[in-house]
N, C-alpha and C positions, 0 to 999 in steps of 0.2 A: 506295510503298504508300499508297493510301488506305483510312480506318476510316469508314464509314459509320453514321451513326445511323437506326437502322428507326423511332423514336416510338415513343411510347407503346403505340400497336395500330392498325391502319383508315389510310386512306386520306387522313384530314383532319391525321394527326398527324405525316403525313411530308412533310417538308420540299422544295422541289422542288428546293433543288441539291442532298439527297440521293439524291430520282428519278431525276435527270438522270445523277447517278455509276451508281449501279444499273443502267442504261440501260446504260451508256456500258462497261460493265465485266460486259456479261451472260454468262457463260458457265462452267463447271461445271470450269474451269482455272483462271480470271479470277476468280472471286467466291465468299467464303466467307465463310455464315452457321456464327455461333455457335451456334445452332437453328432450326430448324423449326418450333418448338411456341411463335408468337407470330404474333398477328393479321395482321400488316404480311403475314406471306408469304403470303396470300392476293392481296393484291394483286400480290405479283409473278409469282404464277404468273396471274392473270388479266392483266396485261399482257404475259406470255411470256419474263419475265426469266428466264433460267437461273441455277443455280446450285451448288455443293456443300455439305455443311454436316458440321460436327464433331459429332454427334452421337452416333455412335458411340466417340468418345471419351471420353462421360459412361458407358458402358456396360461400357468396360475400365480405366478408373482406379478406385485405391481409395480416392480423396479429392478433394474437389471443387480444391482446389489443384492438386491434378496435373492436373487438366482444363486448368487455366487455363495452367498452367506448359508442356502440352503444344500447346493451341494456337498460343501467342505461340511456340515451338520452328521448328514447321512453316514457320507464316506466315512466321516470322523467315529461316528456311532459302531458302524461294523468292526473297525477297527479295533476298539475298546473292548468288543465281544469277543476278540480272538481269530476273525476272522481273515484269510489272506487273499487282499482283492489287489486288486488295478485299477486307474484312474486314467483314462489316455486324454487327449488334447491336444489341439491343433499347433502345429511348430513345436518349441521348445518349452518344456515346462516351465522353465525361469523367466521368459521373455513377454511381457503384458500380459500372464494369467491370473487375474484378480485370484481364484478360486483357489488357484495353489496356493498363492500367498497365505490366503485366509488357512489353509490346509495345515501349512507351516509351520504357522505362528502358533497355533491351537496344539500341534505335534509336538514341536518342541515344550512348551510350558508341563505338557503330562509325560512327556518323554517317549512317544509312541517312535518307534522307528518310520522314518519313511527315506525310499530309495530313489534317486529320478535316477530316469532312463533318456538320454537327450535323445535328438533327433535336429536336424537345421532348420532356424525361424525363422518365420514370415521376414524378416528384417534382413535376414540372409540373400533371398528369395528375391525382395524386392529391390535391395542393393547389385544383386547379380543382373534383374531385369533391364533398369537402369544403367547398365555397365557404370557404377561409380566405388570407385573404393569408400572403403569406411569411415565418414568423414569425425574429424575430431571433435566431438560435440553437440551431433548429432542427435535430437529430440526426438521422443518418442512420447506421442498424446491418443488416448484414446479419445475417439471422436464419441462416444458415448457416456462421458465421465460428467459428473455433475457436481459443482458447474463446469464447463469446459474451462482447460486452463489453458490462457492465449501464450503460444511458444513466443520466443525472443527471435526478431529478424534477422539479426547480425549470425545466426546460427541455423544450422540445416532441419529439417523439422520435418518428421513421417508418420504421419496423422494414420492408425488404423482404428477398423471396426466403423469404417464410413460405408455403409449395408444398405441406402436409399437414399434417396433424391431430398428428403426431408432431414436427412442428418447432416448432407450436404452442404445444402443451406443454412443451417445452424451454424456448419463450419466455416461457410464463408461469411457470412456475417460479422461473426465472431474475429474471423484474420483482417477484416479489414480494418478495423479498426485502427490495426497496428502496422497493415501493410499495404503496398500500392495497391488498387483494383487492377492491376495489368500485369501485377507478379507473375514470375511464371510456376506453373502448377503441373504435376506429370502426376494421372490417374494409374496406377497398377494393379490392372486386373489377376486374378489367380495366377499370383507370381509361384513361379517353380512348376507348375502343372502344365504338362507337356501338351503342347495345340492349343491351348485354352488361355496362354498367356499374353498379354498385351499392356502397350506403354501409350496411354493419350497425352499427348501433350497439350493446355491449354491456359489460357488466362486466368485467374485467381475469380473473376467477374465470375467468369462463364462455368465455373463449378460445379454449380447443379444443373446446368441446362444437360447432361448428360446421365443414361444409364447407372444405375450399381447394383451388387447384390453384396452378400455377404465375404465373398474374398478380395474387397477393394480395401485399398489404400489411397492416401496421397501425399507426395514427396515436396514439399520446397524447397528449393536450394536456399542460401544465404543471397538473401538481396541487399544490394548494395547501398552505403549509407545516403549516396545523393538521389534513391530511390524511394527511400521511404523517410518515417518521420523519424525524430531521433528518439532516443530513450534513453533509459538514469547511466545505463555502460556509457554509451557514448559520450554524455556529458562528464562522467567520473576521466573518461581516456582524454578529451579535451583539454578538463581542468591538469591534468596530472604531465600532457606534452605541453601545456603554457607554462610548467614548473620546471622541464628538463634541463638538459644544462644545453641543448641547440635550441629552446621554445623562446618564449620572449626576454628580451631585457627587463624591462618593467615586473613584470611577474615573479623574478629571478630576484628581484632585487627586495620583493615585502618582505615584512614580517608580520607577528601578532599583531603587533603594535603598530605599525603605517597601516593596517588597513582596518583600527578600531574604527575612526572614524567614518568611512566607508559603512560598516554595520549601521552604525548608527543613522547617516544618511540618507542609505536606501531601504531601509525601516521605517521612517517618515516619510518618505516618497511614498511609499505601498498605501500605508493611511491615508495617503490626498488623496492619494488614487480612490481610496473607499468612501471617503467623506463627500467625493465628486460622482460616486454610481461611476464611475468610467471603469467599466468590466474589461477593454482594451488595454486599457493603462495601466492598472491592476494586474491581470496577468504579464504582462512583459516587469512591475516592477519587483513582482514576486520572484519572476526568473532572477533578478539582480541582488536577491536579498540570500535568495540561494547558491548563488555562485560565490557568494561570503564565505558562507558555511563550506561548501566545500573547498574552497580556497584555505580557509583555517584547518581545515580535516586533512589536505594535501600536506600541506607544511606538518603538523604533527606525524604526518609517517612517514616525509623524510627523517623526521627527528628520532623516529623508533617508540613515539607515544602512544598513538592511537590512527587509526584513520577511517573512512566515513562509514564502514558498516561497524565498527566499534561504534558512531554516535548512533548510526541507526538500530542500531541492537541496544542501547541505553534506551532509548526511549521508546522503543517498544514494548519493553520488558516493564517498564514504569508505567506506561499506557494501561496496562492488562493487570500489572499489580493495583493500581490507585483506582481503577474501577469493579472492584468485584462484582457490582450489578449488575456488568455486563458481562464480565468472563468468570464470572463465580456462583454464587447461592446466595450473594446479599440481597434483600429487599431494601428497595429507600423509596420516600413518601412523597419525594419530590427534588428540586433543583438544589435548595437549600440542603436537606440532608447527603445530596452528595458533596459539598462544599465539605461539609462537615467531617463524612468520610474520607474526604481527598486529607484534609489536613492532618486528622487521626492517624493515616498510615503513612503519612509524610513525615510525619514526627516520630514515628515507630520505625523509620528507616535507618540503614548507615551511614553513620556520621551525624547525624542527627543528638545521638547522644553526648558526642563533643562539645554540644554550644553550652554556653553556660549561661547566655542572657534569653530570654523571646525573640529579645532586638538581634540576636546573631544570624549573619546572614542575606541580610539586608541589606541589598549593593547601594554600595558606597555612592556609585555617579548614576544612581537614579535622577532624571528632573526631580526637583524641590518637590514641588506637589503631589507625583506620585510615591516619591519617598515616605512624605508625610504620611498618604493615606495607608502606605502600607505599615508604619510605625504603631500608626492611629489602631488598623486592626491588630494588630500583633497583641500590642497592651491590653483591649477592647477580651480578648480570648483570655487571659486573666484576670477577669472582673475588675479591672482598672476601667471603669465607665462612668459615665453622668445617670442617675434614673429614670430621670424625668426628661422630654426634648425642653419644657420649660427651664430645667437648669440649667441647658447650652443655651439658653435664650440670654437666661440671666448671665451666663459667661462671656459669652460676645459683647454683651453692655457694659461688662466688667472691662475687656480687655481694649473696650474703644475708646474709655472714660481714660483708661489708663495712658494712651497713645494721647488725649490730647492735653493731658495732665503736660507728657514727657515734652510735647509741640510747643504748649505756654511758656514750660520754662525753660525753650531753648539749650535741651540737653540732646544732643547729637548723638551720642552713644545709648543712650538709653531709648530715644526714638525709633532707631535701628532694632533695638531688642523688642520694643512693643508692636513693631509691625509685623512681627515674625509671630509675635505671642495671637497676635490678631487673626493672620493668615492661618494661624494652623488651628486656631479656633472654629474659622469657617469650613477648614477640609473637616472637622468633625462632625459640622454642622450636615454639612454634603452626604457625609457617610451615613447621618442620622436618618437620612432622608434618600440615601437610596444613589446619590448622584457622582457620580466621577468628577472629582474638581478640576483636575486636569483636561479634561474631554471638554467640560463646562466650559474653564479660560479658553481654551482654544476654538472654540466655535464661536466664543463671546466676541475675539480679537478677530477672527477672520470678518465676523456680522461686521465689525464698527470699519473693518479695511473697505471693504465691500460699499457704506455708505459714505466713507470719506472720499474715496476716489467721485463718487458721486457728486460729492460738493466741488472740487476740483471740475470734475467735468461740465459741471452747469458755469461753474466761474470763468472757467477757459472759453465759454463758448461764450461770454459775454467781452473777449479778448483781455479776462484779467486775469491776475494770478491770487492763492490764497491770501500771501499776504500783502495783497492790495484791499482786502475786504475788511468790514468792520467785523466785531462778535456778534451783534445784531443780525448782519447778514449771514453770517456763519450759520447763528442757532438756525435762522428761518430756514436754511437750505438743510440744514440738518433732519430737523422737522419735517420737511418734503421725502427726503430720502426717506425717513423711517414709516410715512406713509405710502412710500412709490416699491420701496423694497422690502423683500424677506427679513 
């Protein structure tokens, strides 16, 4: 089988070992356009090339995939009969034809010969129209692809198979998102076809407010970063000139270590932020929580360790492994069974096999409470449990008799042990019952800030201070607040 490339459009854009195949392969058994509705076959029917064409294919499938999937079927079929055909196509074979690809991939696997015959691509064509050399990086999107995939800004971007006013608008929809409404946008009518060709130039907005048929495209140059919004490059190119050796002092000067802390703190910050509904606050403090992470990702690949698509490639990979229900064939009955499968293949994993305790693993400088609860479940997964919630009932009464046993007899060290024994009594209690003790204390202490300042505020406004008040007047105001507030 040979694929033939038609050019661009016209007579000057077809290549003459393509003519010469054309020629050589005339005939309505022998030769099969992908359409009709492209300048080239003007010329073949003025030289008398015969031919047949899929066109009626586009008029019975409900998807332009299945077009594609259906030609490469056929063609593929003849060919397996022994048959010696041709396959032409507009521009160049290799250049955005779904249907070769599909051709390809199926040829190669059964090992069927196929020959391309180039000819120069629409990309050729419209860069020529354009007067612009060939930029480095230059995107190439079908504007009929599903879903449409949104190019990158900081990169030139040549949207074809933009054939009406409705795909249009699809397209610009779709670009805005990521780019100004005022970008600039150059439509390229039947690039390479001589009289017929033309360059509009216009605003990114105004994109559908214009004509197209089937030999349009459209070109965006790289807009510039203080024109649009930024994206994950730009932020990665940021963090990595705030690490150079001309970028900042400060930044130059972390490490792992000076800026654990930092993690830590604007990870708490993020949670007020959600604990407050403040969706403003929240996004800016996520920005700051991420700029940790790639702050720690920069420093690892000056180090030659890893750097941020290494972490973003870990946990993507783990994302799609620990969910089979969503990237696989598993069935699960609910919330719970996926818990259950997360931990199954969590433990089936590497390094995994390493630990020697349940308890391995288990950081170290977790807060107390969540430490505990995560202890609590670990043991809880080896049937190290209470049966009954009445026997953590009975254990909490145990563990408080115990604390005041220790408080009687004025034992300091022992008192210290029973409040712990106590505390970690209740995170099981917590657990038993569904609740985050950690989440729990902290809303608990935020409620009681919230009404103290309350008491404070009634006192001041009476020109006194707290401790100018009795406990009498403490509780009553205490008592107000817990009626006046949340």
């Amino acid at each position: 089988m040979k694929v033939i490339g038609l050019g661009p459009g016209g007579r000057a854009g077809l290549s003459l070992g393509a003519f010469e195949a054309l020629r050589e392969y005339s005939g309505e058994s022998t030769l099969f356009l992908r359409t009709v509705h492209h300048p080239t076959v003007d010329v073949l029917r003025e030289e008398g090339i015969r031919f047949s064409s899929f066109d009626s294919v586009y008029d019975s499938a409900s998807s332009i995939q299945e077009v594609y999937r259906t030609i490469a079927d056929i063609l593929l079929e003849r060919a397996r009969g022994g048959y010696e055909i041709a396959y032409a196509v507009p521009g160049h074979p290799l250049v955005a034809e779904k249907s070769v690809e599909l051709i390809l991939q199926d040829a190669a696997a059964e090992k069927i010969p196929v020959e391309i015959v180039p000819s120069p691509s629409f990309v050729d064509a419209c860069l020529e129209a354009l007067k612009l050399p060939l930029d480095v990086g230059l995107q190439l999107v079908d504007a009929q692809s599903e879903p449409f995939l949104v190019p990158k800004p900081h990169l030139p971007v040549l949207i074809f198979q933009v054939d009406d006013r409705d795909v249009a608008s699809r397209v610009k929809l779709a670009l805005l998102d990521v780019y100004p409404e005022d970008a600039d946008a150059f439509v390229v009518k039947a690039a390479g076809v001589p009289r017929l060709e033309s360059v509009i130039s216009l605003p990114l907005y105004k994109l559908d407010r214009i004509e197209y048929d089937h030999l349009c495209s459209v070109y965006i140059p790289v807009v510039p970063r203080e024109r649009r919004r930024a994206d994950w490059e730009d932020f990665v190119e940021v963090v990595r000139r705030l690490r150079a050796p001309d970028g900042c002092p400060w930044d130059r000067e972390q490490t792992h270590k000076t800026l654990r802390r930092y993690l830590l703190e604007e990870t708490y910050e993020a949670i007020e932020a959600i604990d407050h509904d403040d969706m403003e606050r929240l996004c800016e403090e996520l920005g700051d929580v991420l700029l940790q992470v790639a702050l720690h990702s920069q420093m690892a690949s000056e180090a030659g360790v890893f750097d941020i698509r290494d972490v973003i490639e870990h946990i993507t990979e783990k994302l799609i492994r620990r969910h089979p229900h969503v990237f696989g064939d598993v069935s699960v009955a609910g919330a719970e069974e996926v818990l259950e499968n997360w931990e199954r293949i969590k433990a089936s994993e590497s390094g995994s096999s390493a630990r020697k305790s349940v308890l391995d693993g288990v950081p170290k400088d977790l807060p107390a409470l969540m430490k505990a609860l995560e202890v609590s479940k670990r043991v809880v997964r080896v049937g190290f449990e209470w049966e009954r919630l009445e026997d953590l009932w009975a254990k909490l009464h145990e563990e408080l008799g115990e604390l005041k046993q220790a408080v009687d007899a004025g034992e300091t060290e022992r008192i210290h042990s029973e409040i712990g024994d106590l505390m970690f009594t209740i995170v099981n209690v917590a657990r038993w019952l569904k609740v985050d003790p950690e989440e729990a204390l902290r809303v608990m202490v935020d409620r009681f800030v919230v009404r103290f300042r309350y008491v404070e505020e009634q006192l001041l406004k009476q020109g006194r201070n707290v401790e100018d008040a009795s406990l009498s007047e403490l509780d009553a105001l205490w008592d107000e607040a817990k009626k006046t507030l949340p």
